[in-house]
C-alpha positions as CSV (number, residue, x, y, z in Angstrom):
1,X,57.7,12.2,27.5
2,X,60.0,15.0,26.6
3,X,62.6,12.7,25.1
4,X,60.1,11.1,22.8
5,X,58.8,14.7,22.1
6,X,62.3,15.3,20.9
7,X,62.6,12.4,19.3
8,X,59.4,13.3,17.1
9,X,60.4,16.8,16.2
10,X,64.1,15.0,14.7
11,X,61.8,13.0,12.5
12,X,59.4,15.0,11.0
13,X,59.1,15.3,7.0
14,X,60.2,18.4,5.6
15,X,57.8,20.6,4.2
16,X,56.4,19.7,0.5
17,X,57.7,22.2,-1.9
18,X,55.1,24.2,-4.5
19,X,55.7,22.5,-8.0
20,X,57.2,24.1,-10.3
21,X,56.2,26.6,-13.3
22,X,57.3,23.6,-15.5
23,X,55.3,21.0,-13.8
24,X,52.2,23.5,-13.8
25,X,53.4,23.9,-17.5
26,X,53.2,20.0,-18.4
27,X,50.3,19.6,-16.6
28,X,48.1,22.7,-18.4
29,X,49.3,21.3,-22.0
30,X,48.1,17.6,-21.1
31,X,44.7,19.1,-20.0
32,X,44.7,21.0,-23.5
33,X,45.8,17.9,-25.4
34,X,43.0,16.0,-24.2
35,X,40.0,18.6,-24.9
36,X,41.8,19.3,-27.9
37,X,41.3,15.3,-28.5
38,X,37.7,14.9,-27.5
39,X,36.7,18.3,-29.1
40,X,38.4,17.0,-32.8
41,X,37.0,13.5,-32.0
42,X,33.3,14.9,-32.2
43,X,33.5,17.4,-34.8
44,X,34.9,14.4,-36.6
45,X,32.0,12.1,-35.8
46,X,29.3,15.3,-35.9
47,X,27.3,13.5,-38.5
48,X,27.4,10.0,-36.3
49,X,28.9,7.8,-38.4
50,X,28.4,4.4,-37.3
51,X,28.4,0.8,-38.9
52,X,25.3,-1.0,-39.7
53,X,26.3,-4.5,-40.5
54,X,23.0,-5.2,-41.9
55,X,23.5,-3.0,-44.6
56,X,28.0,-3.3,-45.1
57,X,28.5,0.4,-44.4
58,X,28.7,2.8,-42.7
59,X,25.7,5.5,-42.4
60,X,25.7,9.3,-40.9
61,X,23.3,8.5,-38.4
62,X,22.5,12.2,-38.0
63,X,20.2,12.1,-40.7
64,X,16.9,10.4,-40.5
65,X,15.8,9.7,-43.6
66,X,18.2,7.1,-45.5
67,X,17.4,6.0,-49.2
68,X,19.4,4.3,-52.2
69,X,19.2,4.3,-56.4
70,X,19.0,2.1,-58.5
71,X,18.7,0.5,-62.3
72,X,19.0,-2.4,-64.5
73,X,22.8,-3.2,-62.9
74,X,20.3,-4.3,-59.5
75,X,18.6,-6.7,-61.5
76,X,15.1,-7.8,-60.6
77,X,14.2,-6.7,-57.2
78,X,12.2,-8.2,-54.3
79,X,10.5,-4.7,-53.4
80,X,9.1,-6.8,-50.3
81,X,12.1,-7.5,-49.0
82,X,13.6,-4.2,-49.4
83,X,10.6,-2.5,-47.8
84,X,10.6,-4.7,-44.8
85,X,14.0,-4.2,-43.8
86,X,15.3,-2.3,-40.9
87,X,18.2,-2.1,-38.5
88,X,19.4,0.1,-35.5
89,X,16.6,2.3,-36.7
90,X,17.3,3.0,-40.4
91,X,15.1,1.5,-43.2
92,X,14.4,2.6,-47.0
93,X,13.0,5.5,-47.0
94,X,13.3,6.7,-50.4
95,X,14.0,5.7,-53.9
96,X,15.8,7.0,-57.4
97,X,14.9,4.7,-60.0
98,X,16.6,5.1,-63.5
99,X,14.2,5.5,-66.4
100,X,16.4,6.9,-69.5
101,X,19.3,7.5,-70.8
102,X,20.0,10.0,-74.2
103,X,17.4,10.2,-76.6
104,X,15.8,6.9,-77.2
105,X,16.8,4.6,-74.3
106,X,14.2,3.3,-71.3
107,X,16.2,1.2,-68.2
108,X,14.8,-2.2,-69.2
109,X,13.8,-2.5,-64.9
110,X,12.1,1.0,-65.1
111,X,8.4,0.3,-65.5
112,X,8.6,-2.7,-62.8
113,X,10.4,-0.7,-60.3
114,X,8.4,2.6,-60.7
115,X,5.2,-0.4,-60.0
116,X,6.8,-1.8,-57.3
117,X,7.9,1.1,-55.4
118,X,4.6,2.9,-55.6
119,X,2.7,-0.4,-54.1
120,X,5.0,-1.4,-51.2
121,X,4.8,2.7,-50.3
122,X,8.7,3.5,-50.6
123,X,9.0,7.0,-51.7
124,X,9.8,7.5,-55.1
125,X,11.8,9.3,-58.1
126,X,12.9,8.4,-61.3
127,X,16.0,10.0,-63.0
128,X,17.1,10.6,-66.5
129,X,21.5,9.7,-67.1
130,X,22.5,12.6,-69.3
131,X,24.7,12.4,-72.3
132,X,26.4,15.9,-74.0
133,X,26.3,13.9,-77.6
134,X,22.7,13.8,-78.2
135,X,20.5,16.8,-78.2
136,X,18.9,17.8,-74.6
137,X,15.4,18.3,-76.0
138,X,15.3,14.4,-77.2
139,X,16.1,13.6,-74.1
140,X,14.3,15.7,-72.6
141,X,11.3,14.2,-74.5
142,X,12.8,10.6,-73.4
143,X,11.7,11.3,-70.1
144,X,8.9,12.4,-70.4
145,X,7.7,9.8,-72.3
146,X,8.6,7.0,-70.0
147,X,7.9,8.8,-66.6
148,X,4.5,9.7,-65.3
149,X,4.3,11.2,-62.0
150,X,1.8,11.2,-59.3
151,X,1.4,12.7,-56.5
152,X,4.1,12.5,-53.7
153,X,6.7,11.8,-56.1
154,X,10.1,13.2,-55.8
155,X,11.4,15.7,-58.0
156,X,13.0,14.5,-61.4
157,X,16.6,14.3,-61.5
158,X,19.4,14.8,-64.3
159,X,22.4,13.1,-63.5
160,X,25.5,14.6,-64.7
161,X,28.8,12.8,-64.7
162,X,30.3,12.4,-68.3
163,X,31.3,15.1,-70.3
164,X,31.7,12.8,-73.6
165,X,34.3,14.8,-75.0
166,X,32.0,18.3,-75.5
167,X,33.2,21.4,-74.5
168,X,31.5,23.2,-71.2
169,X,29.7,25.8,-73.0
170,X,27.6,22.7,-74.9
171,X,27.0,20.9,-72.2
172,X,25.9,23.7,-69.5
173,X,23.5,24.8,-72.9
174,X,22.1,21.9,-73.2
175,X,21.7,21.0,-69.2
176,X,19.6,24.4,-69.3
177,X,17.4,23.2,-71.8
178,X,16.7,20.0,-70.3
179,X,16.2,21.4,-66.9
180,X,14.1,24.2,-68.2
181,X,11.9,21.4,-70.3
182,X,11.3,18.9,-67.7
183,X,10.4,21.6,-65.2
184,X,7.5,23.3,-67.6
185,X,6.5,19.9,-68.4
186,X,6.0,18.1,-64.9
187,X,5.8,22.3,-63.1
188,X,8.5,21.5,-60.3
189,X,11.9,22.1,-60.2
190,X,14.3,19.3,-61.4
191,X,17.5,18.1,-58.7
192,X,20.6,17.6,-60.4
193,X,22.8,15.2,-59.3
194,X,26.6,15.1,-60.4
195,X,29.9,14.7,-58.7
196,X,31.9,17.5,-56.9
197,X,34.6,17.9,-59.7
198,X,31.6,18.5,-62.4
199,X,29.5,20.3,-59.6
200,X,32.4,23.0,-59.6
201,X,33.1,22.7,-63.1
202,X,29.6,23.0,-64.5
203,X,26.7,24.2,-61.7
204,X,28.0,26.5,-59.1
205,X,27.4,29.8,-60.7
206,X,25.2,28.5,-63.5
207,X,22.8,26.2,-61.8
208,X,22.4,27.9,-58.4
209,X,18.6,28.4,-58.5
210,X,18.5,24.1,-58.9
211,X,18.0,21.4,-56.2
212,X,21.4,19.0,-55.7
213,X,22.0,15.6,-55.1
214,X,26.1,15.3,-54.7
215,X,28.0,12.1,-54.8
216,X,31.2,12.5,-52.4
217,X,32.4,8.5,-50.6
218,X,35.6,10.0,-49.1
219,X,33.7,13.1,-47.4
220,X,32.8,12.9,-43.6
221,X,30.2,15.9,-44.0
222,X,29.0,18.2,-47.1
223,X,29.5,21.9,-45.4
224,X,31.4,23.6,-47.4
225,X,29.6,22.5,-50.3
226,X,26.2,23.1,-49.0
227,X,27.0,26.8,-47.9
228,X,26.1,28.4,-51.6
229,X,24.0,25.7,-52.7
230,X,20.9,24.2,-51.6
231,X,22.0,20.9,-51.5
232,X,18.7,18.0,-50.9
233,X,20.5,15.1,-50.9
234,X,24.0,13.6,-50.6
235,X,25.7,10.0,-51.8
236,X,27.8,8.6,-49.6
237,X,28.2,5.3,-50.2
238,X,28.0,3.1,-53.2
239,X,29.1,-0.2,-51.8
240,X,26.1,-1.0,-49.3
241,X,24.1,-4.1,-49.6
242,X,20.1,-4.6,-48.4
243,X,17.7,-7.4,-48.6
244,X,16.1,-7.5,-51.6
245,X,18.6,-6.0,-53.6
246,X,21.5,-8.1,-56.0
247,X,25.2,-6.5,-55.7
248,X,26.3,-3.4,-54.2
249,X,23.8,-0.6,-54.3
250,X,24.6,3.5,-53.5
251,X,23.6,5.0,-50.3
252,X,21.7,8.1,-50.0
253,X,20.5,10.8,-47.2
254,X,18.0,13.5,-47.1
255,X,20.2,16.5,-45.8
256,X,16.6,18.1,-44.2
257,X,14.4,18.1,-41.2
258,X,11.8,15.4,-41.2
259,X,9.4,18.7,-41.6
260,X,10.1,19.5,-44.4
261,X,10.4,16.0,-46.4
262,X,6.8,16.2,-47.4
263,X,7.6,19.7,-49.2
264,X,10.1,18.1,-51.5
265,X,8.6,18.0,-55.0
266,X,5.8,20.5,-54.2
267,X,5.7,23.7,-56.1
């Protein structure tokens, strides 16, 4: 017994040494690297981006209320179709439907898909495409012509995206006017939809009061825009696809709560 006592104590393992600073070091950084990973990851993905095959893109799932624009370039639509369709939770919600452009032009699909829209129960808005040559108050009177609006209607919209060679003094003039025309006429705000480039060239510090709709495709979120603007809705795609519907068609969300979508367009 005391032999093999002996014998025991000759092999034991020798104590474990404490690791190192640097190995404490190395370890503390790979913890950091990894919460610095997961916490980029979701303030990448805060809006829940996620692709809907039904409709070829992908959609900021954060939002619930998902809608798309369109004109002539859609062709005749199946309004149907398009209302029935729904996937992973996300269906049409809304509608911008082109009705004029400059002073004496009507979209050639606007009276069928102002119909259509209204009897399948998509929520709907008609918008006006701007042009700096012709005087804003024809084309202010263009609109209002064509477009008669009922009630749960969306706001009218001005889209802005050429400048046709006029300088920025003209066309923020005659923007005003149009604005200022359509809103005593129909007695609710106008949104103005435009790009970012002309939304910082033109609107922010002349338009602030207004509504936006902003186009941006490459953006993952519209923060830093939205923060001195009271942006309504936001473009984020125009290559999605949806039953009913010929060709690409763009991609919309309502930037709001649910509780307040049935405000929009009220005084």
């Amino acid at each position: 017994m005391a032999r093999k006592a002996q014998q025991f104590k000759t092999n034991k393992e020798p104590d474990k040494k404490p690791l190192p600073l640097m190995g404490w070091g190395i370890i503390v950084g790979i913890g950091l690297l990894i919460g610095g990973i997961a916490w980029w990851m979701s303030h990448r993905n805060e809006n829940q981006w996620r692709h809907v095959q039904r409709f070829g893109i992908r959609l900021p799932m954060r939002y619930p209320l998902h809608g798309i624009d369109v004109s002539h370039h859609n062709a005749r639509i199946d309004w149907d179709k398009l209302k029935a369709v729904k996937s992973e939770g996300v269906k049409v919600d809304f509608v911008y439907i082109k009705a004029t452009e400059g002073a004496t032009h009507a979209d050639r699909q606007y009276v069928r898909n102002w119909k259509e829209a209204r009897r399948v129960g998509i929520r709907r808005g008609a918008y006006h495409f701007y042009n700096p040559r012709v005087y804003s108050s024809l084309q202010a009177d263009n609109f209002i012509k064509r477009v008669r609006m009922e009630e749960g209607d969306l706001p009218p919209v001005l889209d802005l995206e050429i400048e046709a060679g006029k300088p920025a003094d003209i066309i923020i003039k005659g923007v005003k006017n149009w604005l200022t025309i359509i809103e005593n006429h129909y007695g609710v705000k106008p949104i103005i939809y435009t790009n970012e480039h002309f939304y910082q060239k033109y609107i922010a510090g002349n338009f602030d009061e207004y509504p936006l709709w902003l186009a941006g495709y490459s953006r993952t979120h519209l923060d830093d825009l939205a923060e001195n603007a009271h942006v309504l809705f936001w473009q984020h795609s125009e290559r999605g696809w949806v039953d009913g519907v010929k060709g690409y068609v763009d991609f919309n969300v309502y930037l709001h709560d649910v509780e307040t979508w049935e405000e929009v367009g009220k005084n």
